[in-house]
C-alpha positions, 0 to 999 in steps of 0.5 A: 528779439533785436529790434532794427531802426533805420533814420532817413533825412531828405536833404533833397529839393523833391518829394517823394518815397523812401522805400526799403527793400532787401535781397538775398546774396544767395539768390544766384546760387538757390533761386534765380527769379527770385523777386525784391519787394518794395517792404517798407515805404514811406513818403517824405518831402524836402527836409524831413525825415521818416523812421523805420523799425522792425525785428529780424522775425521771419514768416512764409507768405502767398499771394495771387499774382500772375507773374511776378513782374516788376509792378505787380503788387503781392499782396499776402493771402496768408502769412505764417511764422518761420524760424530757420532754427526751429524744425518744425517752422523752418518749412511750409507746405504750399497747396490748392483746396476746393479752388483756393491755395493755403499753407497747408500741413507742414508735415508734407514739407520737405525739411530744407537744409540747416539755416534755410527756409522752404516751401514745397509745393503742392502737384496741383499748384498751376504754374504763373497764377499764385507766388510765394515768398519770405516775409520779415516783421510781418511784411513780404520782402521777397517772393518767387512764381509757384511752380506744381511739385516743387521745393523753393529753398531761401537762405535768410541772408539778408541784405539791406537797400535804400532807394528814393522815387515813388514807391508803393509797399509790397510791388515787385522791383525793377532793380536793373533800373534802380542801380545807379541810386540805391544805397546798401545799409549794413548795420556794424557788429553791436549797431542796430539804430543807423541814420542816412541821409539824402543828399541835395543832388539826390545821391546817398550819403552819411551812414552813422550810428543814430 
């Protein structure tokens, strides 16, 4: 399993929180409330950097939301490998037993299309009360509402983003008020350690192998 690592310096004048976050380019054409979570957040201040590590390994997860909004915080009731190559890991079934949800047998999942991952869920789940979502390295990263009786399907295209603020692990995103000072984070062919820098009028600048 590679192992990912991500460098920021803050080269800003103000305390506060990087945040790492992801987004799925597919979601348009899948999902379309399905939700970022803050995945990785840590504090920094003037002149110090912070490190991030993980490994591109997939997992299913759940919580007892209500409605995923920006601010809510999804906090996983269960998690559960994945493995988008693997026909018996790359589904899971979502379902509600004596008044409590679980990931239930996964023989009751549809299976997705090749390279996906899905989530079919029980007809008793009820609508607005419990979300689901797809997690990296162990942490939730994205997460849509639960609906009764149906198959959520994500692609693990993954799309790497930056942003600076006060950020707490695991809440839903604003992303429409975040564009104007994120930072996408590719990783070059053979590249998997990169170091970024926040700039003093904290706007994102260098992106270099570290």
């Amino acid at each position: 399993m590679t192992n990912y690592s991500l460098t920021v310096k803050n080269n800003s004048p103000n305390s506060g929180s990087i945040c790492v976050y992801t987004t799925s380019p597919d979601t348009q054409k899948i999902q379309q409330n399905l939700r970022s979570l803050a995945w990785f957040t840590k504090a920094t201040n003037p002149n110090s950097k912070v490190r991030f590590s993980w490994e591109l390994q997939y997992s299913f997860a759940w919580a007892e939301t209500g409605l995923l909004i920006p601010g809510v915080h999804f906090e996983a009731g269960e998690i559960a490998n994945a493995d988008p190559a693997d026909d018996q890991k790359n589904k899971v079934y979502f379902d509600k037993r004596e008044d409590a949800y679980l990931f239930g047998d996964r023989e009751k999942a549809t299976t997705p299309s090749d390279g996906a991952l899905g989530i079919t869920t029980s007809k008793i789940i009820p609508h607005g009360i419990a979300s689901i979502g797809v997690g990296i390295n162990g942490k939730a990263a994205l997460a849509v509402d639960a609906t009764p009786n149906y198959q959520f399907t994500f692609i693990p295209k993954i799309r790497y983003w930056l942003a600076f603020g006060h950020f707490k692990a695991g809440v839903v995103l604003d992303l429409n008020s975040m564009v104007r000072n994120v930072c996408e984070i590719e990783f070059p062919p053979g590249i998997y350690s990169l170091y970024v820098e926040l700039q003093a009028d904290n706007t994102w600048g260098l992106v270099k192998p570290a």
